[in-house]
C-alpha positions in Angstrom: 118.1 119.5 100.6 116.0 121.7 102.4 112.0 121.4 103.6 110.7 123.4 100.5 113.1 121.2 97.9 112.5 118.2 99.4 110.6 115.8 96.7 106.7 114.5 97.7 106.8 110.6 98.0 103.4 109.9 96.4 102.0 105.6 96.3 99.9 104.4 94.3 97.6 101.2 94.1 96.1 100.2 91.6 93.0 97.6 92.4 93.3 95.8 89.3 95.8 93.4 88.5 95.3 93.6 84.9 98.2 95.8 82.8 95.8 96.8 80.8 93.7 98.1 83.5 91.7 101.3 83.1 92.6 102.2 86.7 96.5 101.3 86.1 96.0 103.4 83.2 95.0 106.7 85.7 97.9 106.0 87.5 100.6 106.7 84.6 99.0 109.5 83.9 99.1 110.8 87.0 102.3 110.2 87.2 103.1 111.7 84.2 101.4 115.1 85.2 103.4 115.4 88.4 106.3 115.9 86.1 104.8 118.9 84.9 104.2 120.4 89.0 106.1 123.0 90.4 106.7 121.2 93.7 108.9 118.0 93.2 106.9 114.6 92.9 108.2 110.9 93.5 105.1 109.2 92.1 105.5 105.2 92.5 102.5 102.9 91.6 103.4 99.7 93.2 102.5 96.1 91.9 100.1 94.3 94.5 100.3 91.1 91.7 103.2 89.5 93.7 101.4 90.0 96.9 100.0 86.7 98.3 96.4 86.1 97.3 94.7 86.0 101.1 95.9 87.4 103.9 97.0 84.6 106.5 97.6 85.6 109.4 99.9 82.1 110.4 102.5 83.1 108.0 102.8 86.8 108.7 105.3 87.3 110.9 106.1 90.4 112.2 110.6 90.0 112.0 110.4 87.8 109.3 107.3 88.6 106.5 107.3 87.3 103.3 110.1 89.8 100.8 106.6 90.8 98.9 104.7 91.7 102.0 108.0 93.7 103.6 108.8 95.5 100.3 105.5 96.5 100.2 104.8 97.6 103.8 108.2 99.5 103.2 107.1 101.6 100.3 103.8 102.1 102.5 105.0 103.1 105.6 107.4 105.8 103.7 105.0 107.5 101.6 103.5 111.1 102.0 100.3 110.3 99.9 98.7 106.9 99.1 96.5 107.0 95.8 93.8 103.7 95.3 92.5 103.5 91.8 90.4 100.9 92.3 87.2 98.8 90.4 84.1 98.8 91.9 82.9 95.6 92.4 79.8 94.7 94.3 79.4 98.3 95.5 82.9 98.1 97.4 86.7 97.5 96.5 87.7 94.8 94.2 89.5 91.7 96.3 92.9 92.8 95.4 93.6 95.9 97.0 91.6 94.4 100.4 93.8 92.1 100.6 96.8 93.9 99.7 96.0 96.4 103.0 95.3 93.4 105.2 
């Protein structure tokens, strides 16, 4: 596979943990229109439900996180793109996703 082949590895988060969420919603169909792009397009919108609630830092350990937070970090840390669709709240980001990126 060369440079120009090679396939875009696009994240998404969505800032609602509803399924039913309007923002979840703009996701898929994002991902659905980057099947219709010229350039190939890995789009993944990951699930931030399974996450831990608050960040602490006691239990986040740097060789041994918890399988949510290192799955996570791992499709992070390997994207191209990172996509928040995310609920205003207060005039800022919803708790969920400011969590998630602590």
């Amino acid at each position: 596979m060369t440079i120009d082949t090679m396939a875009l590895n696009v994240i998404a988060m969505s800032g609602s943990l509803r399924k039913a969420s309007t923002n979840t919603g703009l996701l898929r169909a994002a991902a659905a229109h980057t099947a219709t792009m010229e350039t190939p397009v890995k789009f993944t919108i990951i699930d931030i439900g399974d996450l831990p609630l608050l960040y602490n830092q006691d239990i986040d350990v740097k060789d041994a996180p918890l399988p949510a937070v290192a799955a996570f970090r791992k499709e992070v840390e390997a994207a191209d793109a990172f996509i928040i669709a995310c609920p205003e709240h207060n005039y800022s980001v919803s708790s969920a996703p400011k969590n998630a990126l602590d």
